[in-house]
C-alpha positions in Angstrom: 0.0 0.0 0.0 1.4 3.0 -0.9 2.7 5.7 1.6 0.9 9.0 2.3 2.6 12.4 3.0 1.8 14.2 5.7 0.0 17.7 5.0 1.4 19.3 7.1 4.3 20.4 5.1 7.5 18.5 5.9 9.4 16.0 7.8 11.2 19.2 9.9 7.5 19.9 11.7 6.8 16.4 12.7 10.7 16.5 13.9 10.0 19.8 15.7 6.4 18.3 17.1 8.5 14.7 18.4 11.8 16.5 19.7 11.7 20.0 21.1 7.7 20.9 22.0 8.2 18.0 24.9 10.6 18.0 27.0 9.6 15.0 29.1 8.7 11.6 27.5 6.5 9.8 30.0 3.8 12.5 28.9 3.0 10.6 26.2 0.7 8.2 28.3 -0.9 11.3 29.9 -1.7 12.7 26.2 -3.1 9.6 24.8 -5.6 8.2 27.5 -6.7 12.5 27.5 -7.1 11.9 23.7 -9.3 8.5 24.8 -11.4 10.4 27.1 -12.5 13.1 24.5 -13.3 10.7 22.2 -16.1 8.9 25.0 -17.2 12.6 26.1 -17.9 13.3 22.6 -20.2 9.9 22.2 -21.4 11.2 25.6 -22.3 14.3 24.1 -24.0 12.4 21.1 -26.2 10.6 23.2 -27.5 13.5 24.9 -28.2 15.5 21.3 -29.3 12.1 19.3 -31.2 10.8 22.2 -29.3 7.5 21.7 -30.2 5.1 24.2 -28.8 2.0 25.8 -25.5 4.3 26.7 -24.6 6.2 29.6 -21.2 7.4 31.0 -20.6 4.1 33.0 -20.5 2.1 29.8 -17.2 3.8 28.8 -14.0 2.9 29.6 -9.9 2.7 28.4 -8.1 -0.2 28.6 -4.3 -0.8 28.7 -2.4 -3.9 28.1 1.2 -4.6 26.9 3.0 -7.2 25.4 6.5 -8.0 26.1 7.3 -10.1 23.3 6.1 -7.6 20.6 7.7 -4.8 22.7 4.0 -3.3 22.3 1.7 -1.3 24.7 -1.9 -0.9 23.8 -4.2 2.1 24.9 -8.0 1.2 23.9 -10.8 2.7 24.4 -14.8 2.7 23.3 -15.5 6.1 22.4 -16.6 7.4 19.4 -14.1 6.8 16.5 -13.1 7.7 13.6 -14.0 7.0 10.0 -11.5 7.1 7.1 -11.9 10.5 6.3 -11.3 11.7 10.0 -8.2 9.4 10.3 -6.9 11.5 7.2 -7.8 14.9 9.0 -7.0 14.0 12.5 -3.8 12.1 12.3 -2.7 13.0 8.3 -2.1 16.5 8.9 -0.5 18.1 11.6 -2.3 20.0 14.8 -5.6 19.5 13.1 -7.2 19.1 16.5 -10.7 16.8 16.1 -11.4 18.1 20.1 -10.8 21.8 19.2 -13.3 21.4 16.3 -15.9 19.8 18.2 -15.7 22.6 21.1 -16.2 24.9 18.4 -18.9 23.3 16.9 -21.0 22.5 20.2 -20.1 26.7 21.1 -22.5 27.4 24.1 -24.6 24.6 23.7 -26.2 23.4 27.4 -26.1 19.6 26.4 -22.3 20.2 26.2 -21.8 21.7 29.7 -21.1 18.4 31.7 -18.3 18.2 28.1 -15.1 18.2 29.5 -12.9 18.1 26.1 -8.8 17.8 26.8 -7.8 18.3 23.7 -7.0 21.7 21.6 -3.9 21.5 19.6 -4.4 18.3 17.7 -0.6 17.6 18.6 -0.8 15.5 21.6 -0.7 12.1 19.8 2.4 12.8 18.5 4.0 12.5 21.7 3.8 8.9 21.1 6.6 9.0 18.9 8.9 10.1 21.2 8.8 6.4 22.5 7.7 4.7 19.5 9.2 3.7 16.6 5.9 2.4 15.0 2.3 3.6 16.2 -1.3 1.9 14.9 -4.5 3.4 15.5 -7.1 1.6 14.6 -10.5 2.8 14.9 -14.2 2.1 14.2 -16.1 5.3 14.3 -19.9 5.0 16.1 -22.6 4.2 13.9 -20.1 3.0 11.4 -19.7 -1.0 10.0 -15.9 -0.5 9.0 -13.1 -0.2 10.6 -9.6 1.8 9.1 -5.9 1.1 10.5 -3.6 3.8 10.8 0.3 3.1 10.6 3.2 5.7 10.7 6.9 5.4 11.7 7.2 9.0 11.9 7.6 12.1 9.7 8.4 9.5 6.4 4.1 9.5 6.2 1.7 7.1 6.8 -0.3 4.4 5.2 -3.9 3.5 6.0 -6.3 0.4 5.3 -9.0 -1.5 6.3 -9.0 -3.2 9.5 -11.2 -5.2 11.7 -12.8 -4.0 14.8 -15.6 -5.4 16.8 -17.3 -2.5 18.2 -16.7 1.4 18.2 -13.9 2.9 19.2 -10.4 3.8 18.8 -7.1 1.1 19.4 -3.6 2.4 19.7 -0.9 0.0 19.6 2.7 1.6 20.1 5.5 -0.5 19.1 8.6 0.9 21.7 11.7 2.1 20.6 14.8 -0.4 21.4 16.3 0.2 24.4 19.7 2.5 24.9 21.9 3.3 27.2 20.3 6.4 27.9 16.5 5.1 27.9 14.9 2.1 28.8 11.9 2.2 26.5 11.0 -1.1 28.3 10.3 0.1 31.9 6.7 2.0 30.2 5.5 -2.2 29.9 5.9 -2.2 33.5 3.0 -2.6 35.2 4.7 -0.7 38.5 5.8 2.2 35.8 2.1 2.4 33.8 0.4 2.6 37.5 3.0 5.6 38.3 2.1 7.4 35.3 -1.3 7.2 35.7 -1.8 7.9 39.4 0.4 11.0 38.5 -1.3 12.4 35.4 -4.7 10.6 34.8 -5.6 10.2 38.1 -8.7 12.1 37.9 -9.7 11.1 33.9 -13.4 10.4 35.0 -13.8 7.0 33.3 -12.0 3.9 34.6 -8.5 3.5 33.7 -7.8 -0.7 33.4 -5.6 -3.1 33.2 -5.5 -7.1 33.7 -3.1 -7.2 36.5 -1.7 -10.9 38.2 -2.2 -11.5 41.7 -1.9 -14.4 44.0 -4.7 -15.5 45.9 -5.3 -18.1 48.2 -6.2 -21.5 46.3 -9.9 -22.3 46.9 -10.6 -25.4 49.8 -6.8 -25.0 51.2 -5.3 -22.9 53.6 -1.4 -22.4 52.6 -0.9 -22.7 49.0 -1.6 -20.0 46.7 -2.8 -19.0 42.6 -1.5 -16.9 40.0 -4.9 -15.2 38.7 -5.6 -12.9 36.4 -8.0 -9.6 37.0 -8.7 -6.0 35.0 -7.9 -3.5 37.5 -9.4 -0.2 37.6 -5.6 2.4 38.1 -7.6 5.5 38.7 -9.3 7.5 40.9 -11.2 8.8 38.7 -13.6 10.7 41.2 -11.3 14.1 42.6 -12.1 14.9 45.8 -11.7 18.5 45.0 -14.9 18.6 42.9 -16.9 16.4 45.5 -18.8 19.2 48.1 -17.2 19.8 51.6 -20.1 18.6 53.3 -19.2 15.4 51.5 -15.9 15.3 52.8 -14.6 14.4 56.3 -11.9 15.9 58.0 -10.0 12.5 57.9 -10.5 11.9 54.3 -8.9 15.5 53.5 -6.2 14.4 56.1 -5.4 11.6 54.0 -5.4 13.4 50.7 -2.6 16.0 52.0 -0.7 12.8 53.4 -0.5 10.7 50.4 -0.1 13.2 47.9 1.9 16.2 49.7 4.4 13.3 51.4 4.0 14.3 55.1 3.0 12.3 57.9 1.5 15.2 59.9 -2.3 16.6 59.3 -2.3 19.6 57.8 -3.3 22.6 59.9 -5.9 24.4 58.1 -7.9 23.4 54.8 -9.1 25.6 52.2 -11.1 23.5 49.9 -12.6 26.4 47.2 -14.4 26.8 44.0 -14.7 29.6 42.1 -16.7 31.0 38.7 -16.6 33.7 36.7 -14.0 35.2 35.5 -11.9 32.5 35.7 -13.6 29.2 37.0 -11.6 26.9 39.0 -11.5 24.4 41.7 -8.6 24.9 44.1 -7.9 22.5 47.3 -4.9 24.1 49.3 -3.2 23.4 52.7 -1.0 24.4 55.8 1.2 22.3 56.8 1.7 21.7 60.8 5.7 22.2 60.1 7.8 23.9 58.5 9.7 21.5 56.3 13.1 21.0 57.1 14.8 23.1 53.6 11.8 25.9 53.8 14.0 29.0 54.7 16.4 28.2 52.5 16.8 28.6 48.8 16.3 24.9 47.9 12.7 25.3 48.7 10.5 25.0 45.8 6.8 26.7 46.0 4.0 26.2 43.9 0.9 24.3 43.4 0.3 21.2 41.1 -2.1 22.4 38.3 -4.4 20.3 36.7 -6.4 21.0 33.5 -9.8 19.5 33.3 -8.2 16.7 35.9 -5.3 16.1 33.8 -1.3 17.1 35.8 -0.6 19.7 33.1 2.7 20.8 36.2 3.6 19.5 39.3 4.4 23.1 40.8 3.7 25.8 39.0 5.6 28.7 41.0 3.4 31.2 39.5 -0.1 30.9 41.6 1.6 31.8 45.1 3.2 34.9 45.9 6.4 34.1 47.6 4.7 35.4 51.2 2.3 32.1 51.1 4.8 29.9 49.8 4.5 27.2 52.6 1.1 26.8 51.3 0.2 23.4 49.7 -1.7 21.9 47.3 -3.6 21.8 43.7 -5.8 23.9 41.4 -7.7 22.7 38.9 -9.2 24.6 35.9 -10.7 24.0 32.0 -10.3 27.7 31.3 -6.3 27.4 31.2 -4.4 28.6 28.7 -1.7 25.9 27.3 1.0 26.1 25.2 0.8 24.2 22.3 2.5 21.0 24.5 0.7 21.4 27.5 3.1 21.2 29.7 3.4 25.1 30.2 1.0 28.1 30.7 0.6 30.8 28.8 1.3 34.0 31.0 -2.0 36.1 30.0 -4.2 37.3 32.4 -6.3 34.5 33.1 -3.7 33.0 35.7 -3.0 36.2 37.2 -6.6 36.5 38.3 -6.8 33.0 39.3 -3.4 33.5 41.5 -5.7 37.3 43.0 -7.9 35.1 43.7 -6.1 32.9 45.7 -4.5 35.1 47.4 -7.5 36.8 48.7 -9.1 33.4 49.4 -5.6 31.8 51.8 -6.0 35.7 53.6 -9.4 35.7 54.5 -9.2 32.3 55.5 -6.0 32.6 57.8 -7.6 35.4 59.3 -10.7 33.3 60.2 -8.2 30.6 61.4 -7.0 33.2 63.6 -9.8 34.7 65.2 -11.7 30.8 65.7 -8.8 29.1 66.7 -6.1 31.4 67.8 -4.0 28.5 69.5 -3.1 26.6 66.8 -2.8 29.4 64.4 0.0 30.4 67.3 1.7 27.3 66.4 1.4 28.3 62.3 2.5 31.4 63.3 6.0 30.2 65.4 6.3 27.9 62.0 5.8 30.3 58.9 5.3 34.1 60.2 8.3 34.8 59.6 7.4 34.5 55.8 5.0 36.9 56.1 6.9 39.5 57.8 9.2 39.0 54.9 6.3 39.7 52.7 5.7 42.7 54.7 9.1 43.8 54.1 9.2 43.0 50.3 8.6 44.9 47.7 8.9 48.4 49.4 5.8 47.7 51.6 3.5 47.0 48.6 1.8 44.4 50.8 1.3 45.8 54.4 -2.4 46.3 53.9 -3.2 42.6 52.8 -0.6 41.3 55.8 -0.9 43.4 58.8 -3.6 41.9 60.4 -2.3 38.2 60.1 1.2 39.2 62.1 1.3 38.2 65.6 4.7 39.4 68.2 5.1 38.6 71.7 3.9 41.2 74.3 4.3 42.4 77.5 0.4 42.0 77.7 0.2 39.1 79.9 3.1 37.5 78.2 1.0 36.1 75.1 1.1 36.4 71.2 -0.9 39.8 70.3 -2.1 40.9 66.5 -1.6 44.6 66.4 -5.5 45.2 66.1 -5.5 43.9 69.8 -2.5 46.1 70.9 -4.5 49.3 69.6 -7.5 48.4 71.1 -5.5 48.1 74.6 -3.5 51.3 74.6 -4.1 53.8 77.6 -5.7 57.5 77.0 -2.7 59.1 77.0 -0.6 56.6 74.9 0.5 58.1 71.6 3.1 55.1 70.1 2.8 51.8 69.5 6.3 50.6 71.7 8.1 47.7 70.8 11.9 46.5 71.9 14.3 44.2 69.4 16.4 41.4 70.9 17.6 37.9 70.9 14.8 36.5 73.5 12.3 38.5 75.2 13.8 37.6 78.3 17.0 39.6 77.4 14.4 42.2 76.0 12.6 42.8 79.7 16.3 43.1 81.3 17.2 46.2 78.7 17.7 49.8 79.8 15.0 51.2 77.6 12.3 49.0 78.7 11.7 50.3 82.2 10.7 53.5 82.0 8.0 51.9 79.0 6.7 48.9 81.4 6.5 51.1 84.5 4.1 53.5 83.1 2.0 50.4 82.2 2.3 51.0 78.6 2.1 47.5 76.3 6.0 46.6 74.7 6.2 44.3 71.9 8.8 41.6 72.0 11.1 41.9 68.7 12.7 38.5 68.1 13.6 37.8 64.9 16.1 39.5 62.4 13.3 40.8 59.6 10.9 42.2 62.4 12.4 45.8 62.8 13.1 45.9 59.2 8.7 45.6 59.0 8.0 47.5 61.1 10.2 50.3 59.5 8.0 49.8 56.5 4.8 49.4 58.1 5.4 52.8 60.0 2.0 52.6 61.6 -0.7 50.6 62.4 -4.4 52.2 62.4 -2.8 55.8 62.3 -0.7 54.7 65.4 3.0 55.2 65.1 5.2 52.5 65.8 8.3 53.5 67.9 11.6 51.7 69.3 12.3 51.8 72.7 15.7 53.2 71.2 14.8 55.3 69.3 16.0 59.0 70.8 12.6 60.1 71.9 10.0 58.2 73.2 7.7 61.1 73.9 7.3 59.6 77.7 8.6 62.5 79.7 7.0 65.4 81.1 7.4 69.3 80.0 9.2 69.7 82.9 11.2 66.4 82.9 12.7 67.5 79.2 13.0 70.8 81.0 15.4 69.6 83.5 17.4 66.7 80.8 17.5 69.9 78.7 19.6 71.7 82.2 21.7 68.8 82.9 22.8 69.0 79.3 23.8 72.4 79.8 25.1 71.8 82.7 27.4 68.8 82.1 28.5 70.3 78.4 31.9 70.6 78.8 31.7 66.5 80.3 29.7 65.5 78.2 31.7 66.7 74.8 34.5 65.5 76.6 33.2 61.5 76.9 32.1 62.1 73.4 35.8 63.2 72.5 37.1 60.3 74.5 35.0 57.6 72.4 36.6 59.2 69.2 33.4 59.3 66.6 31.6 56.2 68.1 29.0 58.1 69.6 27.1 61.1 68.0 26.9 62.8 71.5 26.6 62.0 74.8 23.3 63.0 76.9 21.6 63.0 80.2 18.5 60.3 79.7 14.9 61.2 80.6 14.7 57.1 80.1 16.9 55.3 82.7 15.9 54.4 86.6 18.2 52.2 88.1 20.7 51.6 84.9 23.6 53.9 84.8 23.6 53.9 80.9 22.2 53.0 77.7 22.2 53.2 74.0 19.8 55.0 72.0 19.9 55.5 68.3 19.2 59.0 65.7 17.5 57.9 62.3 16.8 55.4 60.0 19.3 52.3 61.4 18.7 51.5 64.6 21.2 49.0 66.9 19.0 45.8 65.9 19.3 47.1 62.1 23.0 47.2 62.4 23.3 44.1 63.9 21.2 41.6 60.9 23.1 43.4 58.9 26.2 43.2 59.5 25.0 38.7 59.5 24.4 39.5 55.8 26.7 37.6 53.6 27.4 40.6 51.5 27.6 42.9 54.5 28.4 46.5 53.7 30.5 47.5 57.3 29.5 51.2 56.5 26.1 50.5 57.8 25.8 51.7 61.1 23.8 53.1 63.3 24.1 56.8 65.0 24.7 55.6 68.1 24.0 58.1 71.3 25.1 57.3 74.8 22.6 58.4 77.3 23.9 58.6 81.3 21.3 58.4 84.3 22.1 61.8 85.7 20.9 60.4 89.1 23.2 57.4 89.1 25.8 56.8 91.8 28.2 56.4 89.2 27.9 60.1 87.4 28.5 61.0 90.6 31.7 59.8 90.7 32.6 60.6 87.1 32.0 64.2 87.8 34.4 64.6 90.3 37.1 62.4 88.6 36.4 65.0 85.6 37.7 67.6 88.1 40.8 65.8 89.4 41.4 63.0 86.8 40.4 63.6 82.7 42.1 60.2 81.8 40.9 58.2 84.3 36.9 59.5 83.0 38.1 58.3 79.7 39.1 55.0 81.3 35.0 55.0 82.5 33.8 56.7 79.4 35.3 53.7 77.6 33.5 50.9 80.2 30.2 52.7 80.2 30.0 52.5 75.9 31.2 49.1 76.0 29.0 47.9 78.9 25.9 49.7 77.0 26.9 47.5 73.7 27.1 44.5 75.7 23.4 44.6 77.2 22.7 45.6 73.5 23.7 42.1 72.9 26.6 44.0 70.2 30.3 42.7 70.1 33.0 45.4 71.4 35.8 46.6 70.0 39.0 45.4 72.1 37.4 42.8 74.4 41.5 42.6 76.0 41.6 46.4 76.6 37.9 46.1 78.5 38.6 43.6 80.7 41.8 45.1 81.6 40.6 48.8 82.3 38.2 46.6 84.7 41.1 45.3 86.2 42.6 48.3 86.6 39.7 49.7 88.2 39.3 47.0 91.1 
């Protein structure tokens, strides 16, 4: 029989088609059983328009079966076929796409609704070659008494003939390339690699997926010896859970969906189980995990969700649907609206998945929030395992994000010693209270034993426990929360004083000038002055800071790998006036200049060292202490 040409111009497409629009080669399972199940919703659709009876959707199925002695595996199914003419058009010429032509033909028709057609590009079968080095299709179309055989080796054409077939339908048989020693074409008549493929693409295909599958069962009348049997095996779900309602659903079966297919052994801490039409329609079924995993603040963490296209795996994480802020969230979105490439295993970036990615976002907000406000303990726990993340995404961006992300961020406060949201802080502050407070450190325990804090707790005022490296650097960006102003307990005015108490700092100043330039002189540009503190009780010094760095600031920077030294804060030493230890400076300032620079030098180093900051000659400090005892 003689060859025929393929129409659509040359040998280079089918090439191109075979070797560079795929990159992965177990796709071509995922493509063909698609192209099977839009050939049954298409008889589907026939019997609804026709009003064909004695068929319904439970009649249809694909079957799979390989043959290791022919190096064949056979994808069949009974759906509605195609005549000669349509093998010509479908497979003869290039990206002639039966599926797209019968979505265009059925156009808004109701009967088609429940129509879930794969298909667009008319390429997909091709992918077969990529493993194949001969592929059949032989198909009966419905309604029809003959049956045609379709044969190809690739881009050198294809014949076609008569065939036999006993019912409607469409067989492909895929003769496998030889093996090499870079691919075992062999492993796809596996029945542990077919099951793989299938549970990871076709999982959700809504008709059964079989296969006749050995077992070993228990011999009939005995009670130790065993059978090899023989039984069709249905590989696939085909039911998601995603699509089911959530009244349908229990909490353990969702627990057991985020187990099996997200690989963790811990439940999940909140479910968001949404669906969505309109402007884009989609199903999307995301989760929390309990932990962080063990890689997740580091930068060989991968986030994403696995997207599906009418229940097909089109990508296993496609980065693009979470902002980088809810990247610990898990899970799967599912959509018929997509917009593939011509291969299907990439998106089109258009402006249908950035409103399905909006839309997510919106929905994992408003849902955390609720998790927050009905069951603040364990969103405590989230919060210790991924709120750092958002503070980071608070941060980002120059503060692009603080109004979708303040109210989710939780600190440690003062306030009975418990996690606070900053909505709660506000709606505790006294009369008089101007400033939302809040103190950096390593551990609010070395944060209630600083300086700065006293004078902030003792006048009852609320302080918020800065722990973590990216918290200052928020709330620098956030600069207020519900037109209330955040300030540092270091900052160099806390507005806590009196008129007449910033009367009487503003005297000692005076007062103590020619000291007080003097210790400044002595510390040789570390300090931008030297002050009397309106802050301090019982400590005889403490740091404070002028500007935009502050001493937290300095410090996580100066961690950074590409640390710029420069960075530093204005430092400015503040002395408790009424202090034994003044005291005693004044009147060595009188009798002894070099022995107050011998103190000036212990009081700077002893205010860095409560600041939790390394010092500058640890040797020299520990002998001027020496000396000094």
């Amino acid at each position: 029989m003689a060859k025929k040409q393929f129409k659509a111009e040359s040998k280079r497409l089918l090439d191109l088609m075979i070797n560079s629009i795929y990159t992965n080669k177990e796709i071509f399972l995922r493509e063909l059983i698609s192209n099977a199940s839009d050939a049954m919703d298409k008889l589907y659709y026939r019997t609804l328009t026709d009003n064909i009876s004695g068929l319904s959707r439970e009649d249809f199925q694909i079957f799979l079966s390989t043959d290791k002695e022919k190096n064949t595996l056979t994808i069949s199914d009974n759906g509605i076929g195609m005549t000669k003419d349509e093998l010509e058009q479908n497979l003869g010429t290039i990206c002639k796409s039966g599926s797209q032509l019968f979505k265009n033909e059925t156009g808004e028709d109701k009967n088609a609704e429940d129509i879930d057609i794969i298909g667009q590009f008319g390429v997909g079968f091709y992918s077969a070659f990529m493993v194949a080095k001969e592929v059949e299709v032989i198909s009966r179309a419905f309604g029809e008494e003959e049956a045609y055989s379709w044969t190809s080796t690739g881009a050198d054409g294809y014949t076609i003939r008569e065939a036999t077939r006993d019912t409607n339908g469409t067989t492909i048989i895929i003769t496998l390339k030889d093996d090499t020693d870079d691919e075992k074409y062999t492993d796809y008549l596996e029945e542990y690699r077919i099951r793989t493929l299938i549970k990871k693409y076709s999982d959700y295909i809504r008709y059964p997926i079989k296969m006749t599958v050995s077992t070993s069962k228990l011999k009939e009348g005995t009670e130790d010896e065993f059978e090899e049997v023989t039984e069709d095996e249905v590989l696939n779900t085909m039911s998601p859970i995603w699509k089911k309602n959530k009244n349908e659903i229990s909490t353990e079966e969702y627990n057991q969906f985020y187990k099996d297919n997200f690989y963790d052994f811990q439940d999940p801490s909140l479910v968001i189980h949404s669906s969505t039409e309109g402007a884009a329609t989609y199903n999307a079924l995301l989760f929390v995990p309990s932990k962080a995993p063990f890689n997740y603040y580091s930068k060989d963490y991968e986030k994403g969700l696995k997207l599906y296209a009418s229940g097909v795996l089109i990508m296993d994480c496609c980065k693009d649907l979470l902002p980088d802020y809810f990247s610990f969230v898990k899970g799967l979105v599912d959509s018929s609206d997509l917009s593939l490439n011509i291969s299907r295993e990439m998106l089109q970036q258009d402006r249908q998945l950035g409103v399905i990615a909006k839309h997510l976002e919106k929905k994992i907000k408003s849902e955390l929030l609720k998790f927050q406000r009905n069951n603040r303990e364990k969103y405590e726990e989230f919060w210790k395992q991924f709120g750092m993340q958002i503070k980071y995404g608070v941060y980002a961006d120059f503060g692009m994000n603080v109004e979708l992300l303040s109210d989710l961020i939780l600190f440690e406060s003062s306030f009975e010693d418990k996690y606070t949201t900053l909505e709660e802080y506000v709606s505790r502050m006294k009369e008089d209270q101007k400033y939302i407070y809040y103190a950096c450190g390593d551990s609010v325990d070395k944060i209630k034993k600083l300086p700065q804090a006293e004078l902030v707790m003792d006048k009852g005022y609320e302080l918020l426990f800065l722990t973590e490296g990216v918290d200052e650097f928020t709330m620098k960006v956030m600069r207020q929360f519900q037109d209330k102003e955040f300030r540092s307990i270091s900052d160099d005015d806390l507005d806590l004083t009196s008129d007449e108490d910033k009367e009487a700092q503003k005297k000692k100043d005076e007062d103590n000038k020619d000291l007080f330039d003097f210790m400044k002189e002595a510390l040789d540009g570390k300090v931008a002055s030297v002050k009397a503190s309106t802050r301090l009780k019982s400590y005889p010094v403490c740091l404070s800071t002028e500007g935009g760095i502050s001493l937290e600031m300095e410090k996580v920077l100066a961690l950074q790998p590409d640390a710029d030294n420069r960075v530093k804060a204005t430092k400015v030493l503040e002395i408790n006036t009424d202090h034994k230890i003044f005291n005693t400076i004044t009147e060595l300032y009188k009798t002894d200049k070099e022995k107050v620079k011998t103190y000036t030098d212990l009081l700077y180093n002893q205010a860095l060292l409560i600041e939790g900051m390394p010092i500058d000659d640890p040797i020299a400090f520990a002998n001027s202490i020496c000396e000094l005892m």
